[in-house]
C-alpha positions as CSV (number, residue, x, y, z in Angstrom):
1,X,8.4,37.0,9.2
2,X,10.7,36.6,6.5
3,X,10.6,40.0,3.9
4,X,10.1,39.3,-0.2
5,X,13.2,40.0,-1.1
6,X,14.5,37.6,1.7
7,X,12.8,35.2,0.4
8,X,13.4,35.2,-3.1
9,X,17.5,35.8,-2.2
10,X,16.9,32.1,0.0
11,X,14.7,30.4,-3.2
12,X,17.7,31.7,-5.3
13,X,20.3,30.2,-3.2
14,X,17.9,27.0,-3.2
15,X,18.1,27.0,-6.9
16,X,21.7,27.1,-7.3
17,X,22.5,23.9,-5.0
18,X,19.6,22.0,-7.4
19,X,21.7,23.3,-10.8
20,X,24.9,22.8,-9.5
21,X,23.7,18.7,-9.0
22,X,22.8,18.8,-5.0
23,X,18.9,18.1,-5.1
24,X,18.2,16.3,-2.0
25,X,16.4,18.7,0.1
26,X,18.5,17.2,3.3
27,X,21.5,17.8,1.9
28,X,21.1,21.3,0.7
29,X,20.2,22.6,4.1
30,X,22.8,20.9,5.4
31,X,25.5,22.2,3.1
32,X,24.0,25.6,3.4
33,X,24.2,24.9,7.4
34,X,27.8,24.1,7.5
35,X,28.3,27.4,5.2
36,X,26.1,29.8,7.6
37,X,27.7,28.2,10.6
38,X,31.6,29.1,9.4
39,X,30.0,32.8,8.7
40,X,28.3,32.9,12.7
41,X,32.2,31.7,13.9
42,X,33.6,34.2,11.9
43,X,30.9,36.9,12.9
44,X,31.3,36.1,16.9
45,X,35.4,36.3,16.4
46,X,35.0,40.0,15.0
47,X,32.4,40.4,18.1
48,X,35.0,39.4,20.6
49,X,37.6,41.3,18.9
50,X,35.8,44.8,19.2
51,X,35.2,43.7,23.0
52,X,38.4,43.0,23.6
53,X,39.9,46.1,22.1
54,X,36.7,48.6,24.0
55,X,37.6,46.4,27.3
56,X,41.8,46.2,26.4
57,X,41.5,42.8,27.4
58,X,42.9,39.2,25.8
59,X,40.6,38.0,23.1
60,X,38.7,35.0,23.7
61,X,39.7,33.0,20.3
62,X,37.5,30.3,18.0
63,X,40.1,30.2,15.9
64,X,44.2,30.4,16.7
65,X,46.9,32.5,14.9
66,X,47.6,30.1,12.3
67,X,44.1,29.6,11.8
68,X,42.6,33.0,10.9
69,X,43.0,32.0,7.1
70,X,39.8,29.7,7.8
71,X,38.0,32.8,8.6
72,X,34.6,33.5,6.5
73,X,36.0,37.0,6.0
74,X,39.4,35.8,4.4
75,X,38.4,32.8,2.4
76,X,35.5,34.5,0.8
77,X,38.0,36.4,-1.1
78,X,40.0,33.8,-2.1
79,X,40.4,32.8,-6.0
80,X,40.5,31.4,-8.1
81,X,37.4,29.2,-7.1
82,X,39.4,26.5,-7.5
83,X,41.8,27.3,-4.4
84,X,38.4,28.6,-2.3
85,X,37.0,25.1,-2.9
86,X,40.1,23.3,-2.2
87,X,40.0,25.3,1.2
88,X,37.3,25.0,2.7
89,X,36.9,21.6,1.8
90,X,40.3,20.4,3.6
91,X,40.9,23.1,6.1
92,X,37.7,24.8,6.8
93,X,35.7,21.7,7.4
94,X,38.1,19.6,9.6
95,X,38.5,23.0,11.6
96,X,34.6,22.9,13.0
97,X,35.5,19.5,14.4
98,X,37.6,21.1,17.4
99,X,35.8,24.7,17.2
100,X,34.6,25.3,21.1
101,X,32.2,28.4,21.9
102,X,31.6,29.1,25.6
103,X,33.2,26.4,26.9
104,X,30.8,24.0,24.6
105,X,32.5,21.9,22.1
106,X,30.7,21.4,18.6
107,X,32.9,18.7,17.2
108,X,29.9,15.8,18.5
109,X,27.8,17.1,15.6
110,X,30.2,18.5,13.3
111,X,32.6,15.8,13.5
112,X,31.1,14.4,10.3
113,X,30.8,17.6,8.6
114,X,32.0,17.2,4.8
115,X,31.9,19.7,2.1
116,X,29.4,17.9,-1.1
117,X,29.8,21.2,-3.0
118,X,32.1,19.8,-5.7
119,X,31.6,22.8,-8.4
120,X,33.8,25.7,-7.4
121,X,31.5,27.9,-9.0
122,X,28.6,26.6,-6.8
123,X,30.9,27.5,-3.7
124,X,31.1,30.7,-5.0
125,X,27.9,31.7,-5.3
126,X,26.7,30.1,-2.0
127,X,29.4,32.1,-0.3
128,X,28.3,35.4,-2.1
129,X,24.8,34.9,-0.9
130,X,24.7,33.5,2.3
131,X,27.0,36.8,2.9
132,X,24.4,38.6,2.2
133,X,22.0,37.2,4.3
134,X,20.8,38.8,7.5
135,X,22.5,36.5,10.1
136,X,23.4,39.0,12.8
137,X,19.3,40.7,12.4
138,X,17.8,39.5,15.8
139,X,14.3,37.4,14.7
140,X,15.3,37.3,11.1
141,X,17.6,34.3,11.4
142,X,15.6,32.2,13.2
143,X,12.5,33.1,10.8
144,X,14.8,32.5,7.5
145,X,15.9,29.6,8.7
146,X,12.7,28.4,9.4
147,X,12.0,29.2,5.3
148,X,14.7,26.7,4.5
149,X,13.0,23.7,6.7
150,X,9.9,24.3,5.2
151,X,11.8,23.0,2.2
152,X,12.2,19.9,3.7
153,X,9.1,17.8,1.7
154,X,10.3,14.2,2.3
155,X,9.9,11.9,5.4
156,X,13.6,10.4,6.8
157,X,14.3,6.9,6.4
158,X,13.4,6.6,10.2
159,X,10.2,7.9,10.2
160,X,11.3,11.6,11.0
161,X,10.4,14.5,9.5
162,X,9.2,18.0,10.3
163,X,6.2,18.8,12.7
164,X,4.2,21.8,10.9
165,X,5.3,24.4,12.9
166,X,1.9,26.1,14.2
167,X,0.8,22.2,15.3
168,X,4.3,22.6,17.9
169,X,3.2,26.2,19.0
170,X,-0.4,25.4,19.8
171,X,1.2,22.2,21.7
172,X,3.7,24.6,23.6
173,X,0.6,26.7,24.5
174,X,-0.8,23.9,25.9
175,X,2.1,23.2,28.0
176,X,3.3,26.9,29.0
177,X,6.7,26.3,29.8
178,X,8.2,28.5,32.6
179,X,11.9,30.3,32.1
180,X,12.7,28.2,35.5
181,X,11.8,24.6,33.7
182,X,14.3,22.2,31.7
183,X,12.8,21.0,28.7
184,X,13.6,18.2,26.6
185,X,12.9,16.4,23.3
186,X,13.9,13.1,23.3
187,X,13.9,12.4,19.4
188,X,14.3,16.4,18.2
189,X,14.8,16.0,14.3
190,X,15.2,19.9,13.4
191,X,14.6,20.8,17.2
192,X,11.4,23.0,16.0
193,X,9.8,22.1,19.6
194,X,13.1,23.4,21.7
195,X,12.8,26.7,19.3
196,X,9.2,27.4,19.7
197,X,9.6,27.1,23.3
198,X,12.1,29.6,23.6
199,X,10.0,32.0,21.2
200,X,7.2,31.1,23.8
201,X,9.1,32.4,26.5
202,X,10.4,35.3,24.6
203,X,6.8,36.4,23.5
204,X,5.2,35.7,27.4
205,X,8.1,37.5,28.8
206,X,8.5,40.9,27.3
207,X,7.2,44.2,28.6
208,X,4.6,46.2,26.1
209,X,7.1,49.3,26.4
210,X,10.3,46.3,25.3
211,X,8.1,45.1,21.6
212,X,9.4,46.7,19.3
213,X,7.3,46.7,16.1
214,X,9.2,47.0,12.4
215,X,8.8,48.9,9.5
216,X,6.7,46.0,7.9
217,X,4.7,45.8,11.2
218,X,6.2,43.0,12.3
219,X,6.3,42.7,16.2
220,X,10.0,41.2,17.8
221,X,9.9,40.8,21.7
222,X,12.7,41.5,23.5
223,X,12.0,38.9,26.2
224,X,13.0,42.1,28.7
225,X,12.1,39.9,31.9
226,X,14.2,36.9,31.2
227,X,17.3,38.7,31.8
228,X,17.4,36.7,35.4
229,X,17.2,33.6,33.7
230,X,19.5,33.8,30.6
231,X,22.2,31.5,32.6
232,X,19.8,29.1,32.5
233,X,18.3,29.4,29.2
234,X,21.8,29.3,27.5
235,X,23.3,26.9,29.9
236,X,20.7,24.4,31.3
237,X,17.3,24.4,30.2
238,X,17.2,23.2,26.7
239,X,18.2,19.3,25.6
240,X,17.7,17.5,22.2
241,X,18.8,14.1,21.6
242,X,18.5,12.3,17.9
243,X,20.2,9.8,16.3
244,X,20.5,11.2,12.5
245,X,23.7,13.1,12.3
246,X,22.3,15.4,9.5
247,X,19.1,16.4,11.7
248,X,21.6,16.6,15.0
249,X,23.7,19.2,12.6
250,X,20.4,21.3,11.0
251,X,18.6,21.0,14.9
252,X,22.0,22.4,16.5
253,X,21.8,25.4,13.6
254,X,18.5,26.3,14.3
255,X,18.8,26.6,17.9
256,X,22.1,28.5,17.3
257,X,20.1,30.9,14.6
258,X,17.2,31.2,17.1
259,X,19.8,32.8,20.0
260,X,21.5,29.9,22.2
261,X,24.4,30.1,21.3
262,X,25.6,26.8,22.7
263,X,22.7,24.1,22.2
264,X,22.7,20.8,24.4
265,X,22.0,18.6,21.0
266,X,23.5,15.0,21.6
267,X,23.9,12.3,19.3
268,X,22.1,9.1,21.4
269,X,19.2,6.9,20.4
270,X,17.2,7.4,23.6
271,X,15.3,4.2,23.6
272,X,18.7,2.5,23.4
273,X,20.5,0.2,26.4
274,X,23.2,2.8,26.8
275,X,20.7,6.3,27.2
276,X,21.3,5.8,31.0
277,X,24.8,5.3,30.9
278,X,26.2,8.2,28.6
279,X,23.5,10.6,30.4
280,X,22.1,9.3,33.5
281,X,21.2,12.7,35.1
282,X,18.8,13.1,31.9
283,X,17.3,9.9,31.6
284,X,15.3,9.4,34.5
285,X,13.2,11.7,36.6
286,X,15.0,15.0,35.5
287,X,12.4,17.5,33.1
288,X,10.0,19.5,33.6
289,X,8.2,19.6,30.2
290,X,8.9,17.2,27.2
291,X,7.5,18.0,24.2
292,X,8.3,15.3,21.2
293,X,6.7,14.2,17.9
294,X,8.5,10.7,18.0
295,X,9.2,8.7,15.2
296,X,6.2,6.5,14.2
297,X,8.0,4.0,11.7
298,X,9.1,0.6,12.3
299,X,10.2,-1.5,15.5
300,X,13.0,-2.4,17.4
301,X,14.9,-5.8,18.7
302,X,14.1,-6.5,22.3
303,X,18.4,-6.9,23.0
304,X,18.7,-2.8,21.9
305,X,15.6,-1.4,24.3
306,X,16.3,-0.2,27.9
307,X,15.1,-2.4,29.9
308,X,13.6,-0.3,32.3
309,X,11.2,0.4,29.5
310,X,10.3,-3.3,28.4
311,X,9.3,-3.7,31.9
312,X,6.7,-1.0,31.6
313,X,5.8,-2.1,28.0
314,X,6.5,-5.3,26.6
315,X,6.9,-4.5,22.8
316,X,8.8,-3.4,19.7
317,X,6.5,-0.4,18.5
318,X,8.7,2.4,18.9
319,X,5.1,5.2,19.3
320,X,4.9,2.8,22.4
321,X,8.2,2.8,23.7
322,X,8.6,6.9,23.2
323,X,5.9,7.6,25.3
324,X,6.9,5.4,28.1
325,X,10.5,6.7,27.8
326,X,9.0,10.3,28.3
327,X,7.4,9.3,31.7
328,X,10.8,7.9,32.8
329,X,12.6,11.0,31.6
330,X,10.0,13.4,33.1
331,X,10.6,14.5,36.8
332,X,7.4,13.9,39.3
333,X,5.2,16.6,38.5
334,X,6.5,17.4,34.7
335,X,4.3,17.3,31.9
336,X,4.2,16.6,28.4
337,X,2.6,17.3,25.5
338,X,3.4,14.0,22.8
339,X,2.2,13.0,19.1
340,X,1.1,9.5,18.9
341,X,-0.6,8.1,15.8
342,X,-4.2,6.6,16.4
343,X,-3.3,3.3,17.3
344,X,-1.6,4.1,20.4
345,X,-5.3,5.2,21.5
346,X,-7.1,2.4,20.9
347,X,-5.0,-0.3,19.9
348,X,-5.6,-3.8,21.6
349,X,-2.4,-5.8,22.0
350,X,-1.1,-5.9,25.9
351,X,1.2,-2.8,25.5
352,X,-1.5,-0.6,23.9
353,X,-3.2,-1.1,27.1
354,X,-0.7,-1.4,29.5
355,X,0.4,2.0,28.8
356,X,-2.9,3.8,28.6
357,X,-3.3,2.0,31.6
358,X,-0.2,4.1,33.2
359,X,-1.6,6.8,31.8
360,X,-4.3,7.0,33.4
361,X,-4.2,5.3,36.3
362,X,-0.7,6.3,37.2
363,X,-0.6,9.8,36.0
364,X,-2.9,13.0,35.5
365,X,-3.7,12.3,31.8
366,X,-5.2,15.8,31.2
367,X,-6.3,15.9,27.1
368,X,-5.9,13.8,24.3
369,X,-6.9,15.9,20.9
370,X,-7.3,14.7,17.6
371,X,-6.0,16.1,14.5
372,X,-6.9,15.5,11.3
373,X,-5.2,13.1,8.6
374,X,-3.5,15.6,6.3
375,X,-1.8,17.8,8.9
376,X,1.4,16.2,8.3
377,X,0.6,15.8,4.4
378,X,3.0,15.6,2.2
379,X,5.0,13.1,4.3
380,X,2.5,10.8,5.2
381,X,-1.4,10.6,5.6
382,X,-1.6,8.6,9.0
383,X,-4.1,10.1,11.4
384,X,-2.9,11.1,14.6
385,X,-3.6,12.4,18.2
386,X,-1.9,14.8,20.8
387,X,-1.5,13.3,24.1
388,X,-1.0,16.0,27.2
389,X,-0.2,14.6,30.7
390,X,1.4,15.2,33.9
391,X,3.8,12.0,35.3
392,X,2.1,11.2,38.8
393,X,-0.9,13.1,40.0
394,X,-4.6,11.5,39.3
395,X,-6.8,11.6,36.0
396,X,-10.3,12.6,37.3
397,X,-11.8,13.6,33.7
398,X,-9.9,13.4,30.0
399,X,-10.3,16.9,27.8
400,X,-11.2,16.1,24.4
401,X,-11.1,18.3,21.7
402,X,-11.9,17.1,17.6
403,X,-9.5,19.7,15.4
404,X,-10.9,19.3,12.0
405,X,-9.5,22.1,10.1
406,X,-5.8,23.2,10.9
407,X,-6.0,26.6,8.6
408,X,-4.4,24.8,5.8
409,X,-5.8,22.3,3.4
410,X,-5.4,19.0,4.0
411,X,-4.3,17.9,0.8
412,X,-0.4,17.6,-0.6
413,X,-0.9,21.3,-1.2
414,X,-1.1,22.4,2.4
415,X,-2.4,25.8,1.0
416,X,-3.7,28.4,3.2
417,X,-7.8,28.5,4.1
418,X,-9.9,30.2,6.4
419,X,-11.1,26.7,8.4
420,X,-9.0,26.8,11.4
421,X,-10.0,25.0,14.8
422,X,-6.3,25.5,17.0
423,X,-7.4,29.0,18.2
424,X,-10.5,27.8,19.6
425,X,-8.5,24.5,20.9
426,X,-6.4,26.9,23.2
427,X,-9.4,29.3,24.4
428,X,-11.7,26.2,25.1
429,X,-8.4,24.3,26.9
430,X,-7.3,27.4,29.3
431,X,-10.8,27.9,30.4
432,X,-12.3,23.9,30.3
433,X,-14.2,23.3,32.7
434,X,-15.5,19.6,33.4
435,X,-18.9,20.3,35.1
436,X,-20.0,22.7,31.8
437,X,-18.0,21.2,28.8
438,X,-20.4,17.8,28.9
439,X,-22.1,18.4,25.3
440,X,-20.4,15.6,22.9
441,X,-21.7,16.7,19.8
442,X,-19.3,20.0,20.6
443,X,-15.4,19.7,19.4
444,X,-15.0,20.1,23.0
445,X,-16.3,17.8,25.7
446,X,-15.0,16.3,28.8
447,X,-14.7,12.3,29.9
448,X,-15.3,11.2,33.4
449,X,-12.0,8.3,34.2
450,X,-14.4,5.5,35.1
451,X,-16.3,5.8,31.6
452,X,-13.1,5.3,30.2
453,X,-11.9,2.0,32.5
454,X,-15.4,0.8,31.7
455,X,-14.7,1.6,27.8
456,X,-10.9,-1.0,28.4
457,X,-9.2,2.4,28.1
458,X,-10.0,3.0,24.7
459,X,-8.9,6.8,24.4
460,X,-10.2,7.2,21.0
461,X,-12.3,10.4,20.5
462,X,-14.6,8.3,17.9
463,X,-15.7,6.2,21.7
464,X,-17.0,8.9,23.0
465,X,-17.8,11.8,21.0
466,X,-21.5,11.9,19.6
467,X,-22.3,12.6,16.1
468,X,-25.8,14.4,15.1
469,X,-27.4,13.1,11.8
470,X,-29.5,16.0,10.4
471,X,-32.6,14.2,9.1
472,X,-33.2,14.5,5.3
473,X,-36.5,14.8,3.8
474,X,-37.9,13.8,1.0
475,X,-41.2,14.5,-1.5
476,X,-44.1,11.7,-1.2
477,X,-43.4,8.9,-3.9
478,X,-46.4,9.8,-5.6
479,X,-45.5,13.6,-6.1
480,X,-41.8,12.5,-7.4
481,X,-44.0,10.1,-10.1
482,X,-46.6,13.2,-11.0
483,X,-43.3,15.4,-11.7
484,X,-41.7,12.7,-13.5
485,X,-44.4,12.1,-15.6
486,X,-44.9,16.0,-16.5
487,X,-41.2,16.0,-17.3
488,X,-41.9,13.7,-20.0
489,X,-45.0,14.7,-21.3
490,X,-43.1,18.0,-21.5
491,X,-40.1,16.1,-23.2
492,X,-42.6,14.7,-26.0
493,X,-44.2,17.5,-26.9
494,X,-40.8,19.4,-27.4
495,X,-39.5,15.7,-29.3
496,X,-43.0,16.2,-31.6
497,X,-42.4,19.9,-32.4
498,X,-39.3,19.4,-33.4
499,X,-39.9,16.7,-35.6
500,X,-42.5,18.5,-37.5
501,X,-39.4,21.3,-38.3
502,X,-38.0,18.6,-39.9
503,X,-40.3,17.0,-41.9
C-alpha cells in the first residue's frame, strides 16, 4: 500500500501533465513510464558500478562512454529547460531503442518511444518528482504504480482496458500457480495478471520469520523460498503478448517495477496467421497456467485468423477465438482461468456451441462463476463470467458460484462497501465438494455434465440456479376497505373543523 504523502506527490505529478496540455490518461502514464524507466537505467548503472568497484571487476554498461550524458543523474541537472528538453527528446529517447539489460533487448517496445512533453517547464517538474519517488523501495514501486493505472478510466479502442485488480487476484487464487509453471497472457494490456501472479508466489512462498511488517503495518514478503527458482522466474516463466504499443510499453513497466527485471512482453496479435511463426515454441501446447481477460470488442476477417483456430471455431467473435487460442497455447494438463462476457455461455450460433462443446467434452471444465454487471464499470456495463478449466482431462460436475457483490459499488463510482462475495468464492471453491454443494438456491452449487448436454450446453448460471420467491402477504380486501373508509371519515371530520375556524 501506497502512504498519503505518496499518493498525493503521484496526484500532483498527475496534475501537472493535465495543466501542461497532456490529458489523455494513456498518454500520461506513458510519458511518465518512459521518464521512470530512464531513472531505473540510470539507478541499475550506479548499482553495477558499486559492484564492480566492491568486486574490482569490469562494469557491465547500459550506457557507453560517450553516452553517460543521457544518464537520469546528469540530465536532471541540465538548464536551462530548454537544453534539458531538447535532450532528452533527441538523445535520451532514441538511446532506449538499443538499451539491453541482461542480455534482453528493450528496443521491441521502446522502439516507438517519443517524448509528447513539449513544455520545458513540464519536463522539469516531472523530472523533479519522479526523482523523488520511491523507485528502488522493494513493494512500493510496484504498489505506486499500480496508483497510476487505476487512473486509467477509459476502455482502448480495441476493447482493452484494465481488469479491477482484486477480480485478477481472486482468479490467480483459483488457479495457484506453482514457481515451477510458465505462465502466459495471451492479450496482457497492463500485464496486471503476470504481476499478481508473481505477488502470488511471493506471498505463498515466504517464511513467517522472512515478512517483514512496516511502520504503517504493512506486511512485504520476502518470497524467502523462491530463491531456487529465481532463474526461472526472471528468465522463463512469465510471457505477455499484445498488440497496442502503448499497453506493450506501460505492461513491460509494471513488470519491471514489480521485480523482473527483464519481462518477456512481445508485440504480436496472437489470434493472427503469423503467432506460430514468430513464436512457435509458445503457441501450441507450451503453458502451464493462462490467465487472460481478452478483448471483448469487435470481429475479425477470416484471411487474418490462424487457421488452426477456424478449424476448432468457425467465426469472427474474437471472446470465441481467445478461448480457443488458450487451449492451443496451454500444454496437456495446464489450466486456465479466462473472462468471457455472457454470451460465450449461452449463445446459440455453431461456434458458441462448438466450443462449449470442447469445453466440456474435451477438457475438465472445472467452474464457470458469474460476476456481476458493474465490476468493470466505468468502461463498460456488459455482464460477464469467469471460466476455469484444465485442457484435456474429463468434466464430471461444473462449480458454480453467483458473485453478486464485489466489495465495491457497482455504479461508475466503484466506491468501497461492505457487500463482498470473492472471499467466500475462494473458501467455498478450495473446499467444494460435489456430493454436498447440491443446494441451488445457495451462490454455490454444483452441476452434474449430463444435465448440462441435456440443457445443449448452455453454461449460463440463470439455467440452473434456483431462485426462492418469499411469499407476500397481504390484509383481506374487506379490512383494507374498513381502513380506507376510517381514513376518510377521519379526513372529513378534520376538513369540517377546520372550516368552522374559518368561517
Amino acid at each position: 500500500m501506497i502512504n498519503g504523502k505518496l499518493r498525493s506527490q503521484v496526484d500532483k505529478l498527475w496534475t501537472e501533465f493535465w495543466t501542461g496540455g497532456i490529458t489523455n490518461p494513456l498518454m500520461v502514464i506513458e510519458q511518465i513510464s518512459f521518464l521512470m524507466f530512464s531513472r531505473l537505467l540510470d539507478i541499475r548503472e550506479t548499482r553495477e558500478e558499486k559492484k564492480a568497484k566492491r568486486t574490482k571487476s569490469k562494469v557491465r554498461r547500459i550506457f557507453s562512454d560517450e553516452d553517460q550524458k543521457l544518464r537520469w543523474s546528469q540530465f536532471k541537472r541540465v538548464t536551462p529547460s530548454e537544453e534539458m528538453l531538447k535532450l532528452v527528446r533527441d538523445k535520451v529517447f532514441p538511446h532506449f531503442k538499443k538499451v539491453t539489460v541482461d542480455e534482453t533487448k528493450f528496443g521491441e517496445y521502446m522502439k516507438d518511444a517519443q517524448l509528447m512533453i513539449q513544455k520545458p517547464s513540464l519536463l522539469v517538474s516531472a523530472v523533479n518528482m519522479i526523482d523523488e519517488l520511491p523507485l528502488t523501495e522493494g513493494d512500493t514501486k510496484g504498489d505506486l504504480y499500480e496508483y497510476l493505472l487505476g487512473k486509467l478510466t477509459t476502455a482502448g479502442i480495441n476493447g482493452q482496458f484494465r481488469t479491477p485488480r482484486h477480480i485478477i487476484r481472486k482468479m490467480v487464487e483459483i488457479v495457484e500457480p506453482k514457481p515451477e509453471d510458465t505462465v502466459a497472457d495471451p492479450a496482457c494490456g497492463t500485464a496486471g495478471f503476470l504481476v499478481s501472479v508473481m505477488e502470488y508466489l511471493m506471498e505463498a512462498n515466504t517464511s513467517p520469520k522472512a515478512i517483514i511488517t512496516d511502520d504503517e503495518g504493512n506486511r512485504h514478503y520476502t518470497g524467502d523460498k523462491l530463491v531456487p527458482y529465481m532463474d526461472h522466474i526472471q528468465n522463463h516463466m512469465f510471457n505477455g503478448f499484445d498488440f497496442d504499443a502503448t499497453m506493450l510499453r506501460i505492461a513491460s513497466m509494471n513488470l519491471l517495477l514489480h521485480g523482473l527485471d527483464a519481462p518477456d512482453i512481445h508485440y504480436q496479435d496472437t489470434l493472427s496467421n503469423n503467432f506460430p511463426e514468430r513464436f512457435p515454441e509458445f503457441a501450441s501446447d507450451y503453458y502451464d497456467v493462462i490467465l487472460a481477460n481478452p478483448p471483448f470488442k469487435g470481429s475479425l476477417d477470416y484471411d487474418d485468423v490462424h487457421p488452426s483456430l477456424l478449424s476448432r471455431v468457425k467465426t469472427k467473435k474474437t471472446e470465441l477465438l481467445f478461448v480457443t487460442l488458450i487451449l492451443r497455447m496451454l500444454k496437456m494438463g495446464g489450466r486456465s482461468a479466462t473472462i468471457v462476457p455472457d454470451g460465450v455461455l449461452f449463445g446459440s450460433s455453431k461456434a458458441h456451441l462448438a466450443l462449449r462443446k470442447a469445453l466440456v467434452d474435451e477438457n475438465q471444465l472445472e467452474a464457470v462463476i458469474s460476476l456481476p454487471s458493474g465490476v468493470f464499470k466505468p468502461y463498460a456495463g456488459v455482464s460477464t463470467g469467469i471460466i476455469v478449466f484444465t485442457k484435456g482431462g474429463r468434466t464430471d460436475n461444473v462449480f458454480y458460484y453467483d458473485v453478486q457483490a464485489d466489495g465495491y459499488s457497482l455504479d461508475d463510482k466503484r466506491d468501497k462497501t461492505e457487500e463482498n462475495d470473492l472471499p467466500e468464492l475462494i473458501d467455498r471453491w478450495k473446499a467444494r465438494d460435489s456430493k454436498t454443494n447440491t443446494d441451488r438456491t445457495s451462490k454455490a452449487f454444483f452441476v452434474p455434465v449430463q444435465e448440462i448436454r441435456e440443457n445443449k450446453y448452455d453454461l449460463s448460471i440463470n439455467r440452473y440456479k434456483e431462485i426462492v420467491y418469499e411469499e407476500e402477504e397481504f390484509d383481506p380486501p374487506k379490512d383494507i376497505l374498513t381502513r380506507m373508509k376510517k381514513l376518510e371519515t377521519e379526513v372529513m371530520k378534520d376538513m369540517e373543523e377546520l372550516e368552522g375556524m374559518l368561517g
